[in-house]
Backbone as CSV, one residue per row, in Angstrom:
resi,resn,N_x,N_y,N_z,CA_x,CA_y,CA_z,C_x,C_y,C_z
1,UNK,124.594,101.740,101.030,124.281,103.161,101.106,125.565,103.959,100.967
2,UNK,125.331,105.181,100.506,126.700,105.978,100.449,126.437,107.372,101.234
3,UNK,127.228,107.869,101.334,127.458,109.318,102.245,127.217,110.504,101.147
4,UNK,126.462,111.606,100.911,126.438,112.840,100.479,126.713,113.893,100.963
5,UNK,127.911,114.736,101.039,128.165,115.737,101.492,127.479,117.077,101.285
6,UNK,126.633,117.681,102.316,125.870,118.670,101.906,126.407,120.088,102.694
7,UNK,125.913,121.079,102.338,126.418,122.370,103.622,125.340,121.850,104.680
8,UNK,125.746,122.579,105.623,125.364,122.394,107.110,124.127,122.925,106.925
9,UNK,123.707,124.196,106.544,122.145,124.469,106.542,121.331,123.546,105.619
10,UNK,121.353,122.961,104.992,120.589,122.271,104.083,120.785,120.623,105.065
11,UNK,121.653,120.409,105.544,121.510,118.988,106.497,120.571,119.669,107.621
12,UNK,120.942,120.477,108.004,119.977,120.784,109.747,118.422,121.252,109.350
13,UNK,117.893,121.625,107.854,116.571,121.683,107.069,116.512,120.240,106.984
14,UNK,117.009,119.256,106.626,116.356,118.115,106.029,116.117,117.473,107.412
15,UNK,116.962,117.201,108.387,117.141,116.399,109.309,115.776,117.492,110.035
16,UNK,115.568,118.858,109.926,114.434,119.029,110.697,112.717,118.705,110.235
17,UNK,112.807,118.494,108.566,111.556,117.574,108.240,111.420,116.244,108.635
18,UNK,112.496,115.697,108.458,112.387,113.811,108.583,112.018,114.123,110.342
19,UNK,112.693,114.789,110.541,112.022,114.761,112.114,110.424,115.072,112.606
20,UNK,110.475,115.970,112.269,108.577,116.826,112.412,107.755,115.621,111.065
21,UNK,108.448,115.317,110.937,107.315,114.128,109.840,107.733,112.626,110.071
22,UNK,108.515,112.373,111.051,108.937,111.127,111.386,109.295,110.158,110.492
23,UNK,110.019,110.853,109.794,111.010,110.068,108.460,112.072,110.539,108.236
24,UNK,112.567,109.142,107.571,114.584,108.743,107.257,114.766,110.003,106.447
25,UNK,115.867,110.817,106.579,116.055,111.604,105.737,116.447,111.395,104.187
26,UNK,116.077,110.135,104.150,116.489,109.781,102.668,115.300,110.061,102.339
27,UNK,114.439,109.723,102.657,113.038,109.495,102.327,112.604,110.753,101.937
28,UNK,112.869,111.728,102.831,112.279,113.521,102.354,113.138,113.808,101.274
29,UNK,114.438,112.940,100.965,115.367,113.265,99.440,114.619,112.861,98.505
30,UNK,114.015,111.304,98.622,113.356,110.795,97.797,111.829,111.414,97.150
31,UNK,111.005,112.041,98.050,110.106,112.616,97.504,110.144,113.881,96.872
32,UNK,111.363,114.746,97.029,111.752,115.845,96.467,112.315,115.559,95.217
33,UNK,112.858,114.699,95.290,113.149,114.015,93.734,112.096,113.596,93.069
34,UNK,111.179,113.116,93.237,110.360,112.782,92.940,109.212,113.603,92.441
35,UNK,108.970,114.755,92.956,108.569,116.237,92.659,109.119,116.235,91.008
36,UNK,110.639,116.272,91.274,111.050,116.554,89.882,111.280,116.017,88.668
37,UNK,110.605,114.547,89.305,110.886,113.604,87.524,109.575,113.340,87.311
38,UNK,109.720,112.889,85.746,108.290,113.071,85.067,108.109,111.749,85.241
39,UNK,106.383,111.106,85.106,106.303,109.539,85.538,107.086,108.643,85.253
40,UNK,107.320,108.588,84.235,108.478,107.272,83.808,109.627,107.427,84.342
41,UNK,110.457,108.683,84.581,111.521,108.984,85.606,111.222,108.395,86.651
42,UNK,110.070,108.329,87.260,109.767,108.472,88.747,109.341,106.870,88.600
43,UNK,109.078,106.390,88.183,108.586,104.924,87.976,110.050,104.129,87.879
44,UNK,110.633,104.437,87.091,112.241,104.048,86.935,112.774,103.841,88.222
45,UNK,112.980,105.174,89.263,113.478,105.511,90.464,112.752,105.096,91.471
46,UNK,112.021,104.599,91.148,110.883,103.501,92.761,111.507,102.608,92.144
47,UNK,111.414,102.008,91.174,111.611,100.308,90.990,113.072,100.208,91.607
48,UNK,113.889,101.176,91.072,115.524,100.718,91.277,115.773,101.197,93.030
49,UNK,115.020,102.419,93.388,115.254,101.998,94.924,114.632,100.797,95.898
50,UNK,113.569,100.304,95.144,112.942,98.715,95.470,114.201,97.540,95.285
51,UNK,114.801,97.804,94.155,116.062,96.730,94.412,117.254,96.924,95.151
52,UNK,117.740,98.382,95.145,118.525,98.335,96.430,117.956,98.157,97.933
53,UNK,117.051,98.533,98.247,116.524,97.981,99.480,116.427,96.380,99.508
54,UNK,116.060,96.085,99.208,115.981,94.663,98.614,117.258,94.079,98.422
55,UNK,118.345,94.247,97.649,119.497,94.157,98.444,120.198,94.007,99.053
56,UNK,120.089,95.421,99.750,120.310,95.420,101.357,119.897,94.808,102.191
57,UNK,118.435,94.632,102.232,117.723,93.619,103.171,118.823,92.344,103.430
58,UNK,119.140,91.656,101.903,119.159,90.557,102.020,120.749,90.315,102.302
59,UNK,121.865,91.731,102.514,123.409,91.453,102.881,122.586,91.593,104.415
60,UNK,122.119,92.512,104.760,122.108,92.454,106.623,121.452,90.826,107.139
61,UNK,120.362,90.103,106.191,120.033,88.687,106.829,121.048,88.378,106.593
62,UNK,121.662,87.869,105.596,123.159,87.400,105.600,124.247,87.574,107.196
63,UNK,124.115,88.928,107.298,124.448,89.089,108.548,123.920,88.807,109.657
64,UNK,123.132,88.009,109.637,122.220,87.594,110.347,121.297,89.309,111.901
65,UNK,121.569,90.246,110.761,120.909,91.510,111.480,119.517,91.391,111.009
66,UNK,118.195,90.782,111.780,117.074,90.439,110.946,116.044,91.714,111.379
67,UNK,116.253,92.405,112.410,115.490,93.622,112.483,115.738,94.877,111.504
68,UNK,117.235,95.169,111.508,117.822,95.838,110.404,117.366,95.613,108.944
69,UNK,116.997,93.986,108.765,116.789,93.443,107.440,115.267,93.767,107.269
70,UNK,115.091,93.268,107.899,113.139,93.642,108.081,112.823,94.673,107.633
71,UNK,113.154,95.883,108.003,113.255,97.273,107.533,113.147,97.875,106.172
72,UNK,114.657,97.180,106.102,115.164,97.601,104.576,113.860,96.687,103.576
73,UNK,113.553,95.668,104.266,112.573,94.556,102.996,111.425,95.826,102.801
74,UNK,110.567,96.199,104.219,109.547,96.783,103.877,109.341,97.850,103.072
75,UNK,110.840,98.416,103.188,111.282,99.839,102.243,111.289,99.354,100.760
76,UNK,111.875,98.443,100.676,111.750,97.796,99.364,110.251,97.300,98.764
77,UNK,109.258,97.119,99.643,108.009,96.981,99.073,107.650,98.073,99.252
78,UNK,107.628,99.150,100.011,106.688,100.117,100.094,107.347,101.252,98.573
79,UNK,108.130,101.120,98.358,108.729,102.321,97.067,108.785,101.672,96.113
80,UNK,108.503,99.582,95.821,107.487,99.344,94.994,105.700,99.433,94.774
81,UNK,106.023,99.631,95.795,104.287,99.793,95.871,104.009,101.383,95.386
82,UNK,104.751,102.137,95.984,104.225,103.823,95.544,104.688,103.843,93.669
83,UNK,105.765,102.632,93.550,105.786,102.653,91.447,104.127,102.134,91.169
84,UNK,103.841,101.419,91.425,102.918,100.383,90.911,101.445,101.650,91.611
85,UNK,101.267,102.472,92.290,100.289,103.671,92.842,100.845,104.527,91.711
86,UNK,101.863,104.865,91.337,102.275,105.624,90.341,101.588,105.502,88.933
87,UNK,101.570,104.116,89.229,101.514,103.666,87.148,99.676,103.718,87.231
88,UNK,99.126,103.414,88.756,97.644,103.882,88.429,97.188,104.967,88.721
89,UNK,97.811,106.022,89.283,97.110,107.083,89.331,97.284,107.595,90.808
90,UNK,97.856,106.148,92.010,97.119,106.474,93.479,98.189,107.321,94.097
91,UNK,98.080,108.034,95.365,98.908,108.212,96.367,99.059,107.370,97.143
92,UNK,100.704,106.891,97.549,100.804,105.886,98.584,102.019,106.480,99.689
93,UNK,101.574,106.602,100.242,101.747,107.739,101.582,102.089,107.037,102.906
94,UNK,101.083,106.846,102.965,100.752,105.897,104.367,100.271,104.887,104.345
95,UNK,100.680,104.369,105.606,100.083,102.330,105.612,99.148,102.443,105.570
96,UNK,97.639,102.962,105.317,96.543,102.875,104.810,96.736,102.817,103.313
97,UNK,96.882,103.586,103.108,97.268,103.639,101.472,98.003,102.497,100.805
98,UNK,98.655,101.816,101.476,99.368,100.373,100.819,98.442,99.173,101.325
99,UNK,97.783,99.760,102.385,97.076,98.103,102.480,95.844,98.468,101.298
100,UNK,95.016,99.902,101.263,93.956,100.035,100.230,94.746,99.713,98.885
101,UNK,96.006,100.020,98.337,96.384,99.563,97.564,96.587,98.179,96.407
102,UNK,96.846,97.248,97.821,96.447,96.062,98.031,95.449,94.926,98.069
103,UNK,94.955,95.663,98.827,93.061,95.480,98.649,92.494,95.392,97.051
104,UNK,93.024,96.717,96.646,92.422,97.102,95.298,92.850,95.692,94.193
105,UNK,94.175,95.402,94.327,94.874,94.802,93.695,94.344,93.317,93.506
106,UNK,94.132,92.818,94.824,93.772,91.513,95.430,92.402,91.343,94.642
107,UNK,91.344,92.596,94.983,90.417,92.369,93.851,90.136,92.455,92.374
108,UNK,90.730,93.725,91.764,91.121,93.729,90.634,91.705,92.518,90.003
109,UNK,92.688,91.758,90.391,93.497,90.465,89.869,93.072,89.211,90.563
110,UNK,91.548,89.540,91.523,91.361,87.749,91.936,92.336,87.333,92.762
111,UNK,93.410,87.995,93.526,94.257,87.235,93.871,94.648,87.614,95.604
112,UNK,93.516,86.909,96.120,93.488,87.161,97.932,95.320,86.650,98.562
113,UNK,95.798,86.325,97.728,97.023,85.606,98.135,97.692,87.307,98.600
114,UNK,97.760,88.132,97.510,98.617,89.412,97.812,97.957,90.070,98.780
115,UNK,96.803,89.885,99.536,96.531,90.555,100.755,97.666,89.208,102.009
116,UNK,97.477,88.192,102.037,98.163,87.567,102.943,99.887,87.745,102.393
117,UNK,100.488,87.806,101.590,101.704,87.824,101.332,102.219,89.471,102.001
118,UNK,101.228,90.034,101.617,101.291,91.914,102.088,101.400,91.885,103.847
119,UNK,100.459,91.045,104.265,100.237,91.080,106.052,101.212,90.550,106.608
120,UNK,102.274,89.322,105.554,103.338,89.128,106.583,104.511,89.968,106.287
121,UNK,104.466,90.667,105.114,105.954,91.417,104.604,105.813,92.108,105.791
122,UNK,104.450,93.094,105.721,104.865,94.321,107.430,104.724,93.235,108.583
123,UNK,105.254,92.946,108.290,105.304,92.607,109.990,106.779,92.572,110.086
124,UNK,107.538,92.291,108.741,109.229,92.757,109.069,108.994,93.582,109.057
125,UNK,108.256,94.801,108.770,108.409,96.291,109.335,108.274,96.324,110.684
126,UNK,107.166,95.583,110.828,106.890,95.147,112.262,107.690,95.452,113.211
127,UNK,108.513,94.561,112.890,109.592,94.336,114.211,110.488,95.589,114.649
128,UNK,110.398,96.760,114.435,110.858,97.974,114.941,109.395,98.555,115.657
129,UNK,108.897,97.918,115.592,107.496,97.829,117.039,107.669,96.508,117.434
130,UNK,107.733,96.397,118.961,108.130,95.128,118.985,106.821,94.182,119.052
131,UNK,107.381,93.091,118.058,106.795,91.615,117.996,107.933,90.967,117.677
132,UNK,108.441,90.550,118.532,109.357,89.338,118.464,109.112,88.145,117.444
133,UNK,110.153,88.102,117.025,110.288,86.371,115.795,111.423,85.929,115.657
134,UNK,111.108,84.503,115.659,112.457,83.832,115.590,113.007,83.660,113.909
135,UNK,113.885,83.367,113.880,114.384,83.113,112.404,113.661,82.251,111.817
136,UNK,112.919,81.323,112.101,111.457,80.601,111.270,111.133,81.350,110.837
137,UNK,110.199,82.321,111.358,109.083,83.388,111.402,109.741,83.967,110.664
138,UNK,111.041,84.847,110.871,111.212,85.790,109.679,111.827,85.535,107.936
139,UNK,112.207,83.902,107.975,112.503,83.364,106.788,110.862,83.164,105.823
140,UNK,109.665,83.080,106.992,108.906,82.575,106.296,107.953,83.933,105.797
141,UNK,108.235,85.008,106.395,107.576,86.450,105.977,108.639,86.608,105.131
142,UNK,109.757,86.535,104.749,110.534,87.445,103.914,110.410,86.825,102.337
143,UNK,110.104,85.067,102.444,109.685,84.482,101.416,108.387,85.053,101.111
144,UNK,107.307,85.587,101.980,105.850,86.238,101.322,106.262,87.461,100.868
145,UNK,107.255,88.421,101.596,107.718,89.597,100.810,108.195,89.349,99.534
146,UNK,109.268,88.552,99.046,109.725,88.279,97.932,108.851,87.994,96.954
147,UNK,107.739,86.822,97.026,106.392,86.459,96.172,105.722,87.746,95.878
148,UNK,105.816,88.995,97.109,105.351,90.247,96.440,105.689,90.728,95.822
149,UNK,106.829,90.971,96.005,107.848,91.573,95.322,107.959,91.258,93.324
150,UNK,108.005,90.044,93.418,107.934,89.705,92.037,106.747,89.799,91.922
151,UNK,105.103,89.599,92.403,104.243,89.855,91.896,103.924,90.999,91.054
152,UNK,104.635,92.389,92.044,104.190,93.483,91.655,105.091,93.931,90.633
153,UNK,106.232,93.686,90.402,107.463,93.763,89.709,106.687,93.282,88.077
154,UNK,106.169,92.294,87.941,105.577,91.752,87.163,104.285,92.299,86.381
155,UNK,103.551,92.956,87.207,102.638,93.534,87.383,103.050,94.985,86.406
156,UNK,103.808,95.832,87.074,104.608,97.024,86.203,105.032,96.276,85.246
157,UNK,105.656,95.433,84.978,105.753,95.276,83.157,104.978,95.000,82.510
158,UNK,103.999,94.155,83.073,102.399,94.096,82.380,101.842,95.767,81.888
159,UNK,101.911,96.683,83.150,100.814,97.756,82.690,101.868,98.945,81.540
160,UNK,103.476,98.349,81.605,104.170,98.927,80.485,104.017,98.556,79.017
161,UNK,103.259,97.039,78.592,103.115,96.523,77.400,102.072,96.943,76.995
């Protein structure tokens, strides 16, 4: 991540949405950007913030920081998931909206696997609600995140051909 220097009124506006809406202030950057690019812009800019999260996830396990990592993974599926809601039409907003997402997907493509690969990725979101896991547990959800990850990754280049 890097630092952006902003004036003081425009930090104490952003930091007062992410607050009253209970989100990272990157996140209220990200949808304002997002306002302003046209789909394929905006499809571009989910996928590539899906790989820096993703990324990141995977220097903090390295660091063996697995709650920190957890985080960053789910961020990385959820702003692939709002590309792949993008390329069909949906809003993906809220964790309803990514599991209906999912759902949709699982049936559309026959493939009940991406509802179970989806149920263990959040649960590294999870863990900033606590449910405790040991490093088993979270090697073996972050491998179902990853299988998503390329599923859906895969998936967007399919509906680009």
């Amino acid at each position: 991540m890097q630092t952006l220097e902003v004036p003081n009124e425009l930090a104490r506006k952003i930091n007062q949405i992410a607050d009253n809406s209970r989100r990272r202030n990157y996140d209220v950057i990200i949808d304002l950007l997002l306002d302003r690019l046209d789909k394929e812009e905006g499809l571009d800019f989910l996928m590539k913030l899906s790989e820096d999260f993703e990324t990141e996830g995977d220097e903090l396990t390295e660091a063996g920081m697995l709650i920190e990592a957890g985080e960053l993974y789910w961020r990385a599926l959820s702003y692939l998931m709002k590309a792949v809601g993008l390329k069909l039409g949906f809003q993906v907003a809220s964790y309803q909206d990514h599991y209906s997402l999912i759902e949709f997907l699982a049936y559309k493509l026959n493939k009940g696997s991406l509802i179970v690969s989806f149920v263990n990725a959040e649960r590294l979101h999870g863990e900033f609600h606590p449910r405790p896991q040991n490093r088993e547990e979270f090697d073996y959800r972050v491998r179902h995140l990853k299988s998503l990850l390329t599923e859906l990754r895969n998936l967007i280049v399919e509906f680009q051909s």
